[in-house]
C-alpha beads as a LAMMPS data file, in Angstrom:
LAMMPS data file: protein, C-alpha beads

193 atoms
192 bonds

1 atom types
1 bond types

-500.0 500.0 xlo xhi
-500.0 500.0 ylo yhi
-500.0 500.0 zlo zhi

Masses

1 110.0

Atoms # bond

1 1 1 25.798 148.058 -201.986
2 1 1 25.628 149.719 -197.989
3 1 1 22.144 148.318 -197.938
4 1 1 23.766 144.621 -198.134
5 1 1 27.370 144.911 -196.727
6 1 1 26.041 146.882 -194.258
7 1 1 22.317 145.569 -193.005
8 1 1 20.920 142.378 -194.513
9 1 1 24.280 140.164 -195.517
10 1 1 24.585 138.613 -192.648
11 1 1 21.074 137.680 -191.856
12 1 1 20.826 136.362 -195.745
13 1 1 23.498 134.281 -195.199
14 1 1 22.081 133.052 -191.849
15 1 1 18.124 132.918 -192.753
16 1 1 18.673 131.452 -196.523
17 1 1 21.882 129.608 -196.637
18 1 1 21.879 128.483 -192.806
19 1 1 25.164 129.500 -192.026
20 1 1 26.380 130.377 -188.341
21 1 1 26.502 133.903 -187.296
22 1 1 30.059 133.441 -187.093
23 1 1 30.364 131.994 -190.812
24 1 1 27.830 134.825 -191.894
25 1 1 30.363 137.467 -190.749
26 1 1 33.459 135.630 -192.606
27 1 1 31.454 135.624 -195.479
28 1 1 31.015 138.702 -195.513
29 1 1 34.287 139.803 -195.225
30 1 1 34.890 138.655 -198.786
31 1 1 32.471 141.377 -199.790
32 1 1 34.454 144.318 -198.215
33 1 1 37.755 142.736 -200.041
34 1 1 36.000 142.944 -203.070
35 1 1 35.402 146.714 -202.669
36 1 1 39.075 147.033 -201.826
37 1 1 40.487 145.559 -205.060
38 1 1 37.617 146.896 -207.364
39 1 1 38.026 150.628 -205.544
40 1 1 41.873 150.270 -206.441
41 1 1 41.675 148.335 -209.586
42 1 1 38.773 150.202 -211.504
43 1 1 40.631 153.619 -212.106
44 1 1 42.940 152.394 -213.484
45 1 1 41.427 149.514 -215.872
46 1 1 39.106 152.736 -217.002
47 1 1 41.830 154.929 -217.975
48 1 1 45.264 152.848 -218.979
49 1 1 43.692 149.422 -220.345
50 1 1 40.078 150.023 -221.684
51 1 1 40.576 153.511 -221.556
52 1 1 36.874 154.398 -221.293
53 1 1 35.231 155.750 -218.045
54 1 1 31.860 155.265 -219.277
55 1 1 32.456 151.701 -220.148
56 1 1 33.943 150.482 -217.208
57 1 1 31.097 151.579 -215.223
58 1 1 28.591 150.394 -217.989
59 1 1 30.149 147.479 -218.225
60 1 1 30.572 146.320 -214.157
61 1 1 26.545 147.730 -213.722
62 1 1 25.678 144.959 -215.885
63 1 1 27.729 142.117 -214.472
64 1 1 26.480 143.473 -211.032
65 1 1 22.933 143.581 -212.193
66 1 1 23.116 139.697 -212.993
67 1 1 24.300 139.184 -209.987
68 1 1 21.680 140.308 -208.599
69 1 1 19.798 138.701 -211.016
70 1 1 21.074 135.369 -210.213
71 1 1 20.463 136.098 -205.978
72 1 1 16.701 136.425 -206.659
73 1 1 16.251 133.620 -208.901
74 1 1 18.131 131.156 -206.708
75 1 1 18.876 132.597 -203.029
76 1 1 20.143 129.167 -201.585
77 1 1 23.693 128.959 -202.848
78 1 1 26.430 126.799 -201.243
79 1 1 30.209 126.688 -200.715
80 1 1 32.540 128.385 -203.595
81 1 1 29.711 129.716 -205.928
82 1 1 28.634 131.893 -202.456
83 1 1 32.358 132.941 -201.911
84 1 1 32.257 134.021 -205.467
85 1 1 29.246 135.956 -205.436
86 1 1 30.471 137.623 -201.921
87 1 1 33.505 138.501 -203.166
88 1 1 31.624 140.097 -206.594
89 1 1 29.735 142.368 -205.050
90 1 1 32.032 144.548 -203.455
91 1 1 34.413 144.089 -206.740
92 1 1 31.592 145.193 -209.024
93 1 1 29.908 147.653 -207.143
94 1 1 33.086 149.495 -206.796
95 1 1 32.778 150.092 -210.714
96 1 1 31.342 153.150 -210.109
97 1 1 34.912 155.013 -209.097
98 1 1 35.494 156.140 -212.536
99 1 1 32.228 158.091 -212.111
100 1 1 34.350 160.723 -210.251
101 1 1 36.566 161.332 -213.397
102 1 1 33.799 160.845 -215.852
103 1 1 31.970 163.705 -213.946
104 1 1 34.735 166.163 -213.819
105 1 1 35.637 165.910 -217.028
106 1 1 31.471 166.691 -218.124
107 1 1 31.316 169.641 -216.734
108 1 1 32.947 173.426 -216.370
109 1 1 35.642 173.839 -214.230
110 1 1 33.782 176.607 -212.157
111 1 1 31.652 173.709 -210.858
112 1 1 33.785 170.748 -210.462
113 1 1 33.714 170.590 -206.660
114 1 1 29.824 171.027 -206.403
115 1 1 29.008 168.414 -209.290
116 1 1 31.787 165.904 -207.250
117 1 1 29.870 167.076 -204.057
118 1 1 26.532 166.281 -206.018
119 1 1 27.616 162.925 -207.035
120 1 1 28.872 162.315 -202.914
121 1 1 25.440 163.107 -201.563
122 1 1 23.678 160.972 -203.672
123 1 1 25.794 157.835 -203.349
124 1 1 25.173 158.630 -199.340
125 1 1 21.556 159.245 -199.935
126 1 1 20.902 156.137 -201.901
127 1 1 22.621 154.001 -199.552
128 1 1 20.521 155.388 -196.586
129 1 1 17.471 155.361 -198.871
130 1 1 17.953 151.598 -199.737
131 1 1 18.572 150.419 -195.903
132 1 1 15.272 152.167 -194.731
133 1 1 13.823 150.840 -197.839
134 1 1 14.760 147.671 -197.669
135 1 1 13.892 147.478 -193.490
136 1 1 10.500 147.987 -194.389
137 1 1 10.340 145.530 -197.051
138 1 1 11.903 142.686 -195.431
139 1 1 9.250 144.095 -192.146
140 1 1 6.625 143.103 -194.209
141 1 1 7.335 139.271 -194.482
142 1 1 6.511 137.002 -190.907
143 1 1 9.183 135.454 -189.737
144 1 1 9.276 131.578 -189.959
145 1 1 11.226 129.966 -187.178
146 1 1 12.820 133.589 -186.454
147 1 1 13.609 133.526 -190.032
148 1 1 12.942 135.972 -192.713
149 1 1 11.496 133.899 -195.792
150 1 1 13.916 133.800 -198.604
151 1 1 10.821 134.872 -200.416
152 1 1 11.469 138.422 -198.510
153 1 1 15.247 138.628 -199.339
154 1 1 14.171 137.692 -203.169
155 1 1 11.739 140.539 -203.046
156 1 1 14.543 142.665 -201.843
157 1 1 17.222 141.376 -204.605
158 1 1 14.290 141.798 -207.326
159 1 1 14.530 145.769 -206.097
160 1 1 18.180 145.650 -206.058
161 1 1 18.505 144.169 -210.026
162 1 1 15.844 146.999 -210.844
163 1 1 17.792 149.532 -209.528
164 1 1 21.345 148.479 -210.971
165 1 1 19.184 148.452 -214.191
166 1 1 18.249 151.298 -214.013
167 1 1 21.652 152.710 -212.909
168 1 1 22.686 151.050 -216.719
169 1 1 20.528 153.124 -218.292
170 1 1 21.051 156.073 -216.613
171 1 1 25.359 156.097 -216.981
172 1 1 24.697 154.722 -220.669
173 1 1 22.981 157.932 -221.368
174 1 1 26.146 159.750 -220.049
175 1 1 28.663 161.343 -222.422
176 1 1 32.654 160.963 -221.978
177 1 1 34.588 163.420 -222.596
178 1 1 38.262 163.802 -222.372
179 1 1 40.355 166.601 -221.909
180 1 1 43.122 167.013 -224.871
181 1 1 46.328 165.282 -223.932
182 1 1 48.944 167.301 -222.361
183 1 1 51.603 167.284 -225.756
184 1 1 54.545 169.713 -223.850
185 1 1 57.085 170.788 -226.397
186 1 1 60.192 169.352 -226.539
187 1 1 62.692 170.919 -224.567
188 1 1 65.293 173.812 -226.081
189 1 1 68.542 173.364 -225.722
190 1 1 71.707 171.735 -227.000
191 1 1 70.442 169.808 -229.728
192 1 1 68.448 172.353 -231.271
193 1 1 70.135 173.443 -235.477

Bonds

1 1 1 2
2 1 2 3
3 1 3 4
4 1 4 5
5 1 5 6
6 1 6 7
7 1 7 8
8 1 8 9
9 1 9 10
10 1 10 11
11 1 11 12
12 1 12 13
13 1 13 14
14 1 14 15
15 1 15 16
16 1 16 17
17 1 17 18
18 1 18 19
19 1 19 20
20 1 20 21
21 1 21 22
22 1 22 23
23 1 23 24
24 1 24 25
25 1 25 26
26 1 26 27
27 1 27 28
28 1 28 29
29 1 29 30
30 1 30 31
31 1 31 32
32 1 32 33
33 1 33 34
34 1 34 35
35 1 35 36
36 1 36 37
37 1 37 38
38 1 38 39
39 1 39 40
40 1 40 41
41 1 41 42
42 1 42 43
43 1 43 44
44 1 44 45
45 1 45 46
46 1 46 47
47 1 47 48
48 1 48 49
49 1 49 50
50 1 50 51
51 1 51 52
52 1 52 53
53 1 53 54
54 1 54 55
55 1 55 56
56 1 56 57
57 1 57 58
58 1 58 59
59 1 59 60
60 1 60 61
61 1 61 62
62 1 62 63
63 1 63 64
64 1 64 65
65 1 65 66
66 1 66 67
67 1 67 68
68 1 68 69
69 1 69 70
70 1 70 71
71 1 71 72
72 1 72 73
73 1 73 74
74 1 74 75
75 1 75 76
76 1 76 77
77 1 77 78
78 1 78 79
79 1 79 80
80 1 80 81
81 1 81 82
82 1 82 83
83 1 83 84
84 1 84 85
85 1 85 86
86 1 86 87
87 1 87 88
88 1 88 89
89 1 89 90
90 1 90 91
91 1 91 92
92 1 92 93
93 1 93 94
94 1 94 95
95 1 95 96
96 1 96 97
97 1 97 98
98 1 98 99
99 1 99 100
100 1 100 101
101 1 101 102
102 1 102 103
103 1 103 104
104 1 104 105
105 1 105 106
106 1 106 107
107 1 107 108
108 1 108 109
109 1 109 110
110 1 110 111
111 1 111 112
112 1 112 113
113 1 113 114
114 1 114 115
115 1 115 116
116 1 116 117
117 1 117 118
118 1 118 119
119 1 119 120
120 1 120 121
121 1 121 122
122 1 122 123
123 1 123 124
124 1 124 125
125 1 125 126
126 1 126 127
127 1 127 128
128 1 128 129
129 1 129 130
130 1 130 131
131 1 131 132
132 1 132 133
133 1 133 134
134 1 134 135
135 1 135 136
136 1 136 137
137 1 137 138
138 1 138 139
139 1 139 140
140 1 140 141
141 1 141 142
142 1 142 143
143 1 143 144
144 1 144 145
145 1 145 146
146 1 146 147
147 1 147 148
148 1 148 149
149 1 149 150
150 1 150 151
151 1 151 152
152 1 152 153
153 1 153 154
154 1 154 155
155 1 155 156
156 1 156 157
157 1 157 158
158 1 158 159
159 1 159 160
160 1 160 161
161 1 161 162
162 1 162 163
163 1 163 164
164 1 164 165
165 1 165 166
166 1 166 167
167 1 167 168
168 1 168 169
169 1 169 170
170 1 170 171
171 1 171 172
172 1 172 173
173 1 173 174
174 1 174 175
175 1 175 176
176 1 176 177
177 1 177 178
178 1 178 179
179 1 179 180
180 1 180 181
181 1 181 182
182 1 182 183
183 1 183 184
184 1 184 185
185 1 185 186
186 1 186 187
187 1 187 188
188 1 188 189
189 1 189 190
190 1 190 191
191 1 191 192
192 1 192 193
């Protein structure tokens, strides 16, 4: 996700689908409100209407992985289907936020806040991992007309769908588990015989 919102979007946009710097940037915006609405919406789609964690996140990897799928098996896209797909990936990356609850409820108590801290580092890690990454691999490709090839940027989606894959298999291997519900007793008092 940080490797395209926040490094290669724009040039995409501007090397594949020839679109101004300008329009690259608007574009791109649609990805960031994407993240905002998935970031607010998943939570609570995961625990009041599906009311699975683990299948929320199962789930959106998926969907995000063929949308990745479909970026590097046909790069050039035009007008609405490119808003679409702009807007998607910031709505279905953001389908990892239940991962925070699924985690804390997986493990003791006594380690909550290092597991969460865990979980942090290596959502920070992979993003930096993937930009470097993905700076080399897009390096390797000569420039046409100051251009990268969209061969280079499918190259670079190809990694992307393997990864999300293998993020599937990975939080499909996961277990949920929920703590009881909170029952309280009814309250004493007048009505009580």
């Amino acid at each position: 996700m940080t490797m395209m919102q926040g490094l290669w979007a724009v040039p995409y946009l501007m090397d594949v689908n020839r679109l101004s710097q300008q329009e690259a940037a608007n574009m791109l915006t649609l990805w960031a409100v994407g993240l905002i609405v998935g970031c607010t919406l998943w939570g609570y789609v995961a625990d009041r209407v599906l009311k699975t964690r683990r299948g929320v996140i199962c789930s959106g990897a998926v969907i995000y992985a063929m949308l990745w799928l479909l970026l590097a098996v046909k790069p050039e896209l035009s007008g609405n289907v490119l808003h679409l797909v702009m807007f998607s990936g910031g709505f279905l990356a953001s389908t990892w936020i239940p991962a925070y609850a699924l985690l804390k409820d997986s493990v003791p108590s006594a380690v909550v806040a290092t597991a969460m801290g865990m979980l942090n580092l290596f959502f920070w890690f992979g993003g930096a991992f993937y930009q470097q990454m993905s700076g080399l691999l897009l390096g390797a490709f000569q420039k046409q007309a100051g251009h990268i090839p969209s061969v280079g940027y499918q190259t670079l989606f190809w990694l992307s769908f393997a990864s999300v894959a293998l993020s599937v298999i990975l939080a499909g291997c996961s277990r949920e588990q929920r703590p009881p519900a909170l029952n309280p007793a009814p309250p004493r008092g007048l009505l009580e015989t």
